[in-house]
C-alpha positions in Angstrom: -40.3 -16.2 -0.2 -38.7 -18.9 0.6 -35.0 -20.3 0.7 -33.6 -22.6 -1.8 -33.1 -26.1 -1.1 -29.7 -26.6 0.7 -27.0 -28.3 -2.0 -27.4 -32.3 -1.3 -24.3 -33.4 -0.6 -23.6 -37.5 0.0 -20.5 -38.8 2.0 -18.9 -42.0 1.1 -15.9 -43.8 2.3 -13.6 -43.2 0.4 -12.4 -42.4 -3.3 -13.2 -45.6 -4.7 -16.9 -45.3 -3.4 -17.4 -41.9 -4.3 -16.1 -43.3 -8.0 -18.6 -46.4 -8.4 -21.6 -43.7 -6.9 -21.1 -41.4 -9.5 -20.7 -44.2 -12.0 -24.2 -45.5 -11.2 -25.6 -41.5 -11.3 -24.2 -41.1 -14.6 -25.6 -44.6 -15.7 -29.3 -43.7 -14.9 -28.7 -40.0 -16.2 -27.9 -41.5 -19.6 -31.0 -43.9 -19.5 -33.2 -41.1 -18.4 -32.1 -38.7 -21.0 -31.9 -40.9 -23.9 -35.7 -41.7 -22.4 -37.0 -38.9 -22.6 -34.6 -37.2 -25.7 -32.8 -39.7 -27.7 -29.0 -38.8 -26.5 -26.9 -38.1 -23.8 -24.7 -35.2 -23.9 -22.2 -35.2 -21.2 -19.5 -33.0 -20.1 -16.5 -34.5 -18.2 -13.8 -32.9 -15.8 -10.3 -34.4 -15.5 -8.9 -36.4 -12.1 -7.7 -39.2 -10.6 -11.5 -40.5 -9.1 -13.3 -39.3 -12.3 -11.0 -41.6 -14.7 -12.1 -44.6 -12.1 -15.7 -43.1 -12.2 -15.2 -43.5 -16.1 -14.1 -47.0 -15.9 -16.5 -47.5 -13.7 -19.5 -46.3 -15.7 -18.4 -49.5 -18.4 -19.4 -52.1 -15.7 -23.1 -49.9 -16.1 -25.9 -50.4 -18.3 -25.4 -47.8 -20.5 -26.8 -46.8 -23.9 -24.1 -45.8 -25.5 -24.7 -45.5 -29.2 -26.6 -42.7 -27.8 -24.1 -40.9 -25.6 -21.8 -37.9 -26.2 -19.0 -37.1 -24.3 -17.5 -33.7 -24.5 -15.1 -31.9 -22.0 -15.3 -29.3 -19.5 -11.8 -28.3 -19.1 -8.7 -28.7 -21.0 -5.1 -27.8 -20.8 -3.1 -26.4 -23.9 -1.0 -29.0 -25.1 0.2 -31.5 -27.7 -2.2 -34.2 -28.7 -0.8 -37.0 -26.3 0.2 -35.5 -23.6 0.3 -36.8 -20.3 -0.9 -33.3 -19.1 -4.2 -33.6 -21.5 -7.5 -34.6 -20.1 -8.5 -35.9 -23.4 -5.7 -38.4 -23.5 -6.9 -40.1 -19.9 -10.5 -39.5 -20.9 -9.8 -42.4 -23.7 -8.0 -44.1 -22.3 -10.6 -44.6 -19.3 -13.4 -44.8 -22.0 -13.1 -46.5 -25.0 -10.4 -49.4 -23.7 -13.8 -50.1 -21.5 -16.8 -49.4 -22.9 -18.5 -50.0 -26.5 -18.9 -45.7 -26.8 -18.1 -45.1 -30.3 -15.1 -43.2 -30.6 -16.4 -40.4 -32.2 -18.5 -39.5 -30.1 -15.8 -38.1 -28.0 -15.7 -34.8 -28.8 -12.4 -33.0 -28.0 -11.5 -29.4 -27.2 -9.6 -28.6 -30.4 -6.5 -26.9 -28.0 -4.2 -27.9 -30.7 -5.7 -25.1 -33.2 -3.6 -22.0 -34.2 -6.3 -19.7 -33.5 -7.4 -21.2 -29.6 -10.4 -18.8 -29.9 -11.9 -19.8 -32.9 -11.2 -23.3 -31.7 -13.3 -22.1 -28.8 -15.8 -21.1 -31.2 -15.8 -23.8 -32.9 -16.5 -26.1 -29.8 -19.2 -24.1 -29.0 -21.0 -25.0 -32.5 -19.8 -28.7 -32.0 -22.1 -28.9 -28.7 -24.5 -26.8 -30.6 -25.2 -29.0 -33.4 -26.4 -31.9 -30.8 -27.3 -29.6 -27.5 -29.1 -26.7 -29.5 -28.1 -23.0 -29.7 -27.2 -22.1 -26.7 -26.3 -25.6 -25.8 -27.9 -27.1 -23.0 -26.3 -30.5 -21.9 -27.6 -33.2 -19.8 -25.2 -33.5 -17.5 -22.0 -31.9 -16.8 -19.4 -33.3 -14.0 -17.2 -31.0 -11.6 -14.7 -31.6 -9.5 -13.4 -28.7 -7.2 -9.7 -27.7 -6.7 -8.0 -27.2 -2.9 -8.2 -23.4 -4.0 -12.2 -23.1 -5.0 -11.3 -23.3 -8.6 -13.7 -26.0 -10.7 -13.4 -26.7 -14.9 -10.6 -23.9 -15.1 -12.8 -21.0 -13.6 -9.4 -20.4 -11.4 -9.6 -17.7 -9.1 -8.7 -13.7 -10.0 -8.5 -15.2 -14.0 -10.3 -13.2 -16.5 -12.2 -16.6 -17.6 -14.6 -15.4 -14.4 -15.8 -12.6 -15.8 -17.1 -14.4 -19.3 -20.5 -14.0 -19.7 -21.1 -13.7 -23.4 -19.7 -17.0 -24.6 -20.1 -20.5 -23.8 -16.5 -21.4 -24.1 -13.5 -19.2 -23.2 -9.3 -19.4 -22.8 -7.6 -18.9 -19.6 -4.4 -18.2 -18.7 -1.2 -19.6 -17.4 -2.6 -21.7 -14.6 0.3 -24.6 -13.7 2.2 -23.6 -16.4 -0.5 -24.1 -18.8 -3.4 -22.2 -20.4 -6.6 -23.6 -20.5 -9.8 -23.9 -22.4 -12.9 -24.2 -20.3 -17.4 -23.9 -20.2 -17.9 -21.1 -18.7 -20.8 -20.3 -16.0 -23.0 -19.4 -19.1 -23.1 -23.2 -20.3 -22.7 -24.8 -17.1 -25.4 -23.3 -15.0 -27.8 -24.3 -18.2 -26.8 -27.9 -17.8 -29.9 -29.9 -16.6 -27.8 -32.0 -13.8 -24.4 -30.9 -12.6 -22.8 -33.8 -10.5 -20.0 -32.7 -8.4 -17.2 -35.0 -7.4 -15.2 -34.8 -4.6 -12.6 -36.4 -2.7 -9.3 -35.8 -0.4 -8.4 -33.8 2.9 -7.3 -31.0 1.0 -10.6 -30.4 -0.4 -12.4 -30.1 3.2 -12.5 -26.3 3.3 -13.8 -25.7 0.0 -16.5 -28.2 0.3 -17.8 -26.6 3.3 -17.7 -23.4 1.0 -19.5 -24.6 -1.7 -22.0 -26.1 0.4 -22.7 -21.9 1.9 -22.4 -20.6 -1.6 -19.6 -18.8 -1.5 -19.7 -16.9 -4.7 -16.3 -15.5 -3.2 -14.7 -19.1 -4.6 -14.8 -19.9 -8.4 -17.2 -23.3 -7.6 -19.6 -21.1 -5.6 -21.3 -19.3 -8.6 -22.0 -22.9 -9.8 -26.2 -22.9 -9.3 -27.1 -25.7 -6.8 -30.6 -26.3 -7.6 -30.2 -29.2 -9.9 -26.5 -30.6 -8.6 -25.3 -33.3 -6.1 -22.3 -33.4 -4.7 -20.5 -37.1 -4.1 -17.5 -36.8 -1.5 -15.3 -38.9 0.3 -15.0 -38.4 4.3 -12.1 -36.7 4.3 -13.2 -34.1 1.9 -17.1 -33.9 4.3 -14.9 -33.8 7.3 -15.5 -29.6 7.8 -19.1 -30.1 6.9 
């Protein structure tokens, strides 16, 4: 039998490059899916290169009465904050691009109950994705200590298998909500960013699939990973 294709993994210069590539992958991914399916239903991470990637992907021909964005990760806090991903995600969006503003579609961390609010996302992506959901694209980014979304290491959020959306808890002083493997090894395309020094180790990692780091139980056979130098420099 033989081995799976080794994860492709392409080097650019910098943050900034790796920013515009992954703009131009999502571009196509949304013309190809809205091609062959009528949407695009895409799942962002948080970060300082994905919000250029973001702003970015306006300068891109895009179809965007037909995209949906949803998130992958998101910290429990006030609608707002400066510690919410949804707050940078519109901010990075909508001040740039002609996406219709609701077709953002927020974790709902702000609920009472955060596991019916998990829930309920679930059945948010479900009504456009199918049940279970399967998006077209979902975007990673991978921490200095193997986490990626908020699949942090030694958190019971590792073990989910059974739903599609799940809490974490205290991780930098906040909880999160988060996809779990479940939804994101369904995803058709997972496009992995990542950049800095401090990511070096875990790249090298991922690359071996380490299922002994949290991005390493991520399937590889329909990703790509775009990284800066500094983060390829172990590779």
């Amino acid at each position: 039998m033989s081995s799976p294709a080794p994860l492709k993994i392409d080097v650019f210069p910098d943050a900034t490059a790796v920013a515009v590539a992954a703009a131009r992958e999502l571009a196509q991914a949304a013309r190809d899916a809205v091609a062959a399916r009528g949407r695009f239903l895409l799942a962002v991470s948080g970060g300082r290169t994905p919000w250029q990637m973001l702003r970015a992907l306006a300068g891109e021909s895009v179809p965007w009465g037909q995209v949906h964005v949803f998130q992958v990760d998101e910290r429990v806090a006030p609608a707002g904050d400066p510690d919410r991903n949804l707050t940078h995600l519109r901010e990075s969006l909508l001040s740039h691009a002609p996406l219709p503003p609701e077709q953002i579609h927020p974790m709902p961390v702000e609920a009472a109950d955060l596991d019916a609010g998990a829930a309920a996302y679930v059945q948010t992506m479900a009504a456009l994705a199918g049940t279970p959901p399967v998006l077209d694209l979902v975007h990673l980014g991978l921490g200095a200590d193997g986490h990626t979304a908020s699949l942090i290491p030694d958190d019971p959020v590792l073990q989910v298998h059974d739903r599609d959306v799940a809490l974490t808890g205290l991780y930098q002083n906040r909880r999160r909500m988060t996809l779990t493997y479940p939804l994101i090894n369904r995803a058709r395309r997972i496009l992995w960013v990542v950049t800095g020094a401090e990511k070096a180790p875990m790249l090298r990692r991922l690359r071996d699939g380490d299922a002994s780091i949290p991005g390493g139980a991520v399937v590889q056979a329909h990703a790509v990973v775009l990284a800066d130098a500094p983060a390829a420099a172990a590779l």
